[in-house]
C-alpha positions in Angstrom: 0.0 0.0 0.0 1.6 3.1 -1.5 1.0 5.8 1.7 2.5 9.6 1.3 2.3 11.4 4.0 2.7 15.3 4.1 3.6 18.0 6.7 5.0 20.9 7.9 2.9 23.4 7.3 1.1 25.7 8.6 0.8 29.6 9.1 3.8 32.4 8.5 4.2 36.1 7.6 5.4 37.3 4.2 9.7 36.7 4.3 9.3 33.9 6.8 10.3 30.2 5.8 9.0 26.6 6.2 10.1 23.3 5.8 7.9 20.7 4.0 8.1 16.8 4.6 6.9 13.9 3.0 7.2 10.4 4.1 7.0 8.1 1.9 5.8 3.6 2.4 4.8 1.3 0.2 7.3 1.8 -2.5 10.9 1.6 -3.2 12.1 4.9 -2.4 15.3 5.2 -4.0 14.2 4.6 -7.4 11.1 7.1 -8.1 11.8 10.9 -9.0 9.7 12.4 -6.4 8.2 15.8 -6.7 5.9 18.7 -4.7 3.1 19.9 -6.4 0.4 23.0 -4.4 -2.6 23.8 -5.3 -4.6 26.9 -4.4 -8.0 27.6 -4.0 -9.8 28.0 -7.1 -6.7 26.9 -9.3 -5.5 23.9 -10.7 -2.5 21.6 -8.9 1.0 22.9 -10.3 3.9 21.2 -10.0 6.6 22.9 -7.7 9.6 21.3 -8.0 11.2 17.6 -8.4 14.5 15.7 -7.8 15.6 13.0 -9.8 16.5 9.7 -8.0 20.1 10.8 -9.1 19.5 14.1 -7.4 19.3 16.7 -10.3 16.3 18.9 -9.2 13.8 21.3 -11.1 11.8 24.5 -10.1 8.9 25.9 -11.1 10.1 29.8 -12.4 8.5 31.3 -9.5 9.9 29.6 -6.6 13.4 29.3 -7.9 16.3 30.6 -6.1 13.5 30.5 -3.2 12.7 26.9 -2.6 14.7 24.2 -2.2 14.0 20.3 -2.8 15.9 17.2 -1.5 15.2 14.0 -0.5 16.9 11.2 2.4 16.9 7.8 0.9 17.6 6.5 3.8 14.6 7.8 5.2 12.0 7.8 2.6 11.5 11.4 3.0 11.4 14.7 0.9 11.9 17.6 2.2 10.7 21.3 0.4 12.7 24.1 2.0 10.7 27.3 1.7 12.3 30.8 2.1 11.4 34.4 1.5 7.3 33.1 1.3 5.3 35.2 -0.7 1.1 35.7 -0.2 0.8 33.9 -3.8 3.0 30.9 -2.3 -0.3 30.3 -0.3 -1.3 26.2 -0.9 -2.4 23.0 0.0 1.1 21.3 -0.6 1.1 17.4 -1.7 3.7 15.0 -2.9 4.0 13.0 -5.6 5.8 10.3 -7.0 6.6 10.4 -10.4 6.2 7.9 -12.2 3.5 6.6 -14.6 2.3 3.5 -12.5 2.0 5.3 -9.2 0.5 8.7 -10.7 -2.9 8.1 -8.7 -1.6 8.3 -5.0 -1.1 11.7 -3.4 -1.3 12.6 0.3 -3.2 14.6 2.2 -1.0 17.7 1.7 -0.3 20.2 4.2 -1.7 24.0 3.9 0.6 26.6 3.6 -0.6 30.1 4.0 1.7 33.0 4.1 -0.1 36.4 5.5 0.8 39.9 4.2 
């Protein structure tokens, strides 16, 4: 049973930081890309940023040089590092793992919302 389990979240002024995490059962870690995704009210789920299982990473234009994604094999965990929030950073934040046969299981996510 594939189980993703998100948290971390929670309330912050604009300039503040947070640190997502995602725990991750049921699968063989080390092998998936693994990515966060948010989605806001009234908008569709946009993907975030990634990390390879090699460790290359990607961002989403808006968050880069802001955000930072990793992961802890060891642990089965991914981690989002979130500095210098913004208002429009406001989300429920899920991860994902990416890959074609597991594309139907997300967590819960964890809200982010980031006051002015």
């Amino acid at each position: 049973q594939v189980q993703l389990v998100e948290s971390g979240g929670g309330l912050v002024q604009a300039g503040g930081s947070l640190r997502l995490s995602c725990d991750a059962s049921g699968i063989i870690f080390s092998i998936y890309a693994m990515a966060w995704y948010r989605q806001a009210p009234g908008k569709q789920r946009e993907l975030v940023a990634s990390i390879a299982r090699g460790g290359s990473t990607n961002y989403k234009d808006s968050v880069k040089g802001r955000f930072t994604i990793s992961r802890d094999n060891a642990k089965n965990t991914v981690y989002l590092q979130m500095n210098s929030l913004k208002p429009e950073d406001t989300a429920v934040y899920y991860c994902h793992v990416e890959h074609w046969s597991l594309r139907g299981y997300w967590g819960q996510g964890t809200q982010v919302t980031v006051s002015s």
